[in-house]
C-alpha positions in Angstrom: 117.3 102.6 96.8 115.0 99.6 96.4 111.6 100.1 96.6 109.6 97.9 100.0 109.0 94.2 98.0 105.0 94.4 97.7 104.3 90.3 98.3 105.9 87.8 100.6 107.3 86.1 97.8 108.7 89.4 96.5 110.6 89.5 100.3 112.0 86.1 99.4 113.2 86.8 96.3 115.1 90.0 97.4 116.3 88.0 100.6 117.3 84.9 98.6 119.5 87.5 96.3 121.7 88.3 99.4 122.2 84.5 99.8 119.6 84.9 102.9 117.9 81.6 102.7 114.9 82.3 103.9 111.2 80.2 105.2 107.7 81.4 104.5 106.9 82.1 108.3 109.7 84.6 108.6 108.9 86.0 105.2 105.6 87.0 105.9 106.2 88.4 108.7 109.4 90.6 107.4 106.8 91.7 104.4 104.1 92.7 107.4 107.1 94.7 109.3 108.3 96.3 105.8 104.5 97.3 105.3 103.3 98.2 108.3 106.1 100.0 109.4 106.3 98.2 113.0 109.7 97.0 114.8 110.6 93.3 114.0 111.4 91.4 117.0 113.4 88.3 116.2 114.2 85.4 119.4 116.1 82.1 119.2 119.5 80.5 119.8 122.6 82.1 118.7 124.1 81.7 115.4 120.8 81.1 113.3 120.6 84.3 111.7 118.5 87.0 113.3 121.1 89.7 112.6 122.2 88.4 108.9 118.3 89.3 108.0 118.8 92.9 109.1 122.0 92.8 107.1 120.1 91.1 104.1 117.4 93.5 104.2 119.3 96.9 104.1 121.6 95.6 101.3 118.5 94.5 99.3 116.6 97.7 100.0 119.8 99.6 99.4 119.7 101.6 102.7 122.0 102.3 105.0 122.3 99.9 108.5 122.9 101.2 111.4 123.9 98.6 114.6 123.1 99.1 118.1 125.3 96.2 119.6 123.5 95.7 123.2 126.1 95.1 126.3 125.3 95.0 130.0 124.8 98.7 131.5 124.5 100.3 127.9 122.6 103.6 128.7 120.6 105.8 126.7 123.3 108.5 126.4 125.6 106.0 125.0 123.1 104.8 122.5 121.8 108.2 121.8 124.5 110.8 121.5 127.6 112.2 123.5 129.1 115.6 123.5 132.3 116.2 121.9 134.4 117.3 125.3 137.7 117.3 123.7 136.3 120.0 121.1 134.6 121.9 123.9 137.5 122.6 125.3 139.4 123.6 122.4 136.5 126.1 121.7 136.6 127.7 125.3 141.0 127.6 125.5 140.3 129.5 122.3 137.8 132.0 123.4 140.1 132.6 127.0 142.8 133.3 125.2 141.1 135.8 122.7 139.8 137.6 125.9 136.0 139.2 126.1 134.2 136.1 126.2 131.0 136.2 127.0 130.0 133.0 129.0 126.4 133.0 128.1 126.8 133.2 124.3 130.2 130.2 124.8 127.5 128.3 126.7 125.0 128.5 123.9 127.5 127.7 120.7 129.2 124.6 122.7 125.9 123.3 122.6 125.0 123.1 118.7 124.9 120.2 116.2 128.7 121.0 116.0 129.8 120.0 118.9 127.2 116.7 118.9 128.3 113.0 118.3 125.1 111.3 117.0 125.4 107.4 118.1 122.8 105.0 116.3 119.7 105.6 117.7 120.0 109.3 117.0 121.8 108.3 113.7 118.6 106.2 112.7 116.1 109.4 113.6 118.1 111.7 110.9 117.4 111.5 107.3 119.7 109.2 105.4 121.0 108.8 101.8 118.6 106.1 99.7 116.0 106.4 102.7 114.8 105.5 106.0 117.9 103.2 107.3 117.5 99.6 109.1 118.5 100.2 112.5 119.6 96.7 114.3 119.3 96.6 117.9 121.2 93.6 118.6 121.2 91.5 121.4 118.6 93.3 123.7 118.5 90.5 126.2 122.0 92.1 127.6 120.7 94.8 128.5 118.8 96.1 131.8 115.2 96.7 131.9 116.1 100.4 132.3 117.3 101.0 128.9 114.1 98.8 127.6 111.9 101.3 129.0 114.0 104.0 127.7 113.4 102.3 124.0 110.1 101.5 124.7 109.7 105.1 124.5 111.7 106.0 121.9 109.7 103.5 119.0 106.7 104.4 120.1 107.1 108.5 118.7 110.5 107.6 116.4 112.2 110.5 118.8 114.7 111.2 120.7 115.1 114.2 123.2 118.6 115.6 124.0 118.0 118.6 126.8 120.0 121.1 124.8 118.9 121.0 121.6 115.1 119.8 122.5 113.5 116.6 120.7 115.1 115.1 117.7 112.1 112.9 115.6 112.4 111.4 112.4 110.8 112.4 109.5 110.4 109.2 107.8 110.6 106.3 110.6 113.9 103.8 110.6 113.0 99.6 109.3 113.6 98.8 113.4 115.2 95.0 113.6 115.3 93.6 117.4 116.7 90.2 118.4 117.4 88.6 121.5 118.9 85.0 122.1 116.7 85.0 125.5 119.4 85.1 128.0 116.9 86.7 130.1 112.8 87.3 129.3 112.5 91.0 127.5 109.5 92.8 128.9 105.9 92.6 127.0 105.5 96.1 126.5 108.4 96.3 124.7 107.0 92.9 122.6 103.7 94.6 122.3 105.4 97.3 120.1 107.0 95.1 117.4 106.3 92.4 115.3 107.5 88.9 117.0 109.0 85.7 114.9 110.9 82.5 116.8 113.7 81.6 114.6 114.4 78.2 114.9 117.4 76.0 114.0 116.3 75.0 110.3 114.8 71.4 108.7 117.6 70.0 107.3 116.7 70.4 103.5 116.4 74.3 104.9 120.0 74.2 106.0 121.1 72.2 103.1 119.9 74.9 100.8 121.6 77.7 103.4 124.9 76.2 103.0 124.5 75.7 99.4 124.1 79.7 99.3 126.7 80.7 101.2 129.6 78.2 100.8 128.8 77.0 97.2 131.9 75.6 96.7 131.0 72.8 99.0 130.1 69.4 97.1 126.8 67.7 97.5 128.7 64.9 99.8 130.4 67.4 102.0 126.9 69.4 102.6 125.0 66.6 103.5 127.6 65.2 105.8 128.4 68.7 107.6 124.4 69.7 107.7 123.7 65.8 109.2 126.5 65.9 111.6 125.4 69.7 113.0 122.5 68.4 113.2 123.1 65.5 115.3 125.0 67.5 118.0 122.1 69.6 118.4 120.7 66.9 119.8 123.2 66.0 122.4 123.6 67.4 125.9 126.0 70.1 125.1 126.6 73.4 127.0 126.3 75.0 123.6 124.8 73.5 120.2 126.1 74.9 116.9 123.8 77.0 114.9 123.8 77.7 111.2 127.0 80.2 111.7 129.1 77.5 113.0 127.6 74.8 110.4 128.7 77.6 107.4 132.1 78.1 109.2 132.5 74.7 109.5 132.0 74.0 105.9 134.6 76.9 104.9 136.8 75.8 107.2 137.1 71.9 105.7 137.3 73.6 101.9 140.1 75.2 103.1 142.0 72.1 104.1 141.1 70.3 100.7 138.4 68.1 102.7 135.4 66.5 100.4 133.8 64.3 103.2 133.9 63.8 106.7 136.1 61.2 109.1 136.6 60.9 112.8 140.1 62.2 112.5 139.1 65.1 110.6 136.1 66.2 112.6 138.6 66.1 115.8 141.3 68.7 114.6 138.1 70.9 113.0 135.8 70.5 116.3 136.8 74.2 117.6 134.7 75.9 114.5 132.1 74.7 115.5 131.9 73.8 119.5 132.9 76.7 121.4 133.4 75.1 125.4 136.4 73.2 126.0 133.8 70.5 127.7 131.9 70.3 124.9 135.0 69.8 122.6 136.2 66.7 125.1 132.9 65.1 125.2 132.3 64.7 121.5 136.4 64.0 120.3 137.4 60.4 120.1 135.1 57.8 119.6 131.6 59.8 120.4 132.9 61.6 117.0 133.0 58.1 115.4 129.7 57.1 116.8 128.0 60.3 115.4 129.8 59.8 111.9 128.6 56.4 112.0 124.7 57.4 112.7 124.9 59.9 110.2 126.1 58.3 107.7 123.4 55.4 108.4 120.7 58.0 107.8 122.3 59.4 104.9 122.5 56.0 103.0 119.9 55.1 100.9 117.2 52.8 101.9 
């Protein structure tokens, strides 16, 4: 276990060692949630790395991570903890067939730690080898306001209540990571808890040192064209722009056919690792490829 980095450029450092490229905005205020012990709530587009800093931090801390992957109609049981039914029964076939049971005192031993599946929130309340884990809640924007309110609840005390065993509350609070891609507007109470940082689609320098970390085989043509070129979609009228996921794929996915720099040919059999809606794939192939290539390159050449 790693002890909490104790200066903002102590939380770059430790991030910059799990190839997490990371700005001075977000790093101060990851060092002010690591300190202060409050949730970190992280917004923007898909794909720019709100949920690789949650990974980044628990392998630099050395802590355990814990993921609460969000979905439409998640409830709190399901994020909390479930009964094991299938044991249950086994237990009470077992005691019928001995004969004498008494149903009071089955009642009382189906409902022990034994029989209880812990799910992450409950998993993040209970002590942990190396220390207080990094629970991710991921995508919160997909779920429904009733489970917000139920987690607004739940970080403000660190505890969980399950009706048969009473409330559950952890000794040492979890390192709470939130993001959202704002699919929908998460409730201010639930903001009013946490820590809030916009992360934003990164200058290109920024993403040029991103993809040097995490796909370092890539040459310095090859970066510059790939960063350029992602770049220049995000500013076209697409149902979905690229973020820095699809720009790192993309890069991979060109090493991998032996490419060192970019043509119109070659960007239209690579287009689906990085543009995800057939309408979005038609607009750009053919010539609005070449057009792109040609524009980039322009501002690529020296003056």
């Amino acid at each position: 276990m790693t002890e909490i980095p104790t200066s903002i450029d102590a939380v770059q450092r430790m991030l910059a060692d799990e190839d997490y490229v990371c700005d001075r905005p977000l790093a101060v205020v990851t060092f002010l949630a690591l300190k202060l012990g409050r949730p970190l709530f992280l917004e923007g587009e898909a794909g720019v790395g709100k949920t690789e800093i949650a990974k980044a931090i628990a392998k630099g801390l050395g802590r355990r991570l814990i993921r609460l992957q969000c979905y439409e109609g998640l409830d709190a049981a399901s994020a909390v903890y479930e009964w094991n039914f299938a044991e249950q029964m086994i237990a009470i076939r077992t005691a019928e067939a001995a004969g004498g049971a008494d149903r009071d005192l089955l009642k009382s031993e189906l409902f022990t730690e034994e029989y209880l599946i812990a799910r992450p929130l409950l998993q993040a309340m209970q002590p942990q080898p190396g220390g207080a884990p990094v629970l991710l809640i991921d995508e919160l924007d997909r779920t429904d306001e009733p489970f917000e309110a139920f987690l607004l609840e739940a970080l403000s005390d660190f505890a969980v209540t399950i009706p048969e065993l009473g409330t559950i509350a952890a000794n040492e609070p979890p390192i709470v990571i939130l993001t959202s891609n704002r699919t929908r507007e998460v409730h201010d109470a639930l903001k009013r808890r946490c820590l809030y940082h916009w992360v934003d689609y990164p200058a290109f320098s920024r993403e040029i040192e991103i993809l040097q970390a995490r796909a370092p085989e890539a040459g310095s043509t090859l970066s510059r064209e790939v960063v350029a070129f992602i770049q220049k979609l995000r500013t076209e009228d697409l149902f979905k722009s690229p973020g820095v996921a699809e720009t790192i794929d993309w890069a991979k996915c060109l090493l991998a056919l032996d490419i060192m720099e970019l043509s119109p040919e070659v960007i239209a059999d690579t287009l689906g690792a990085i543009l995800k809606y057939q309408d979005d794939i038609q607009k750009i192939q053919g010539s609005e490829a070449a057009r792109l290539l040609t524009e980039v390159r322009a501002e690529l050449s020296p003056a």
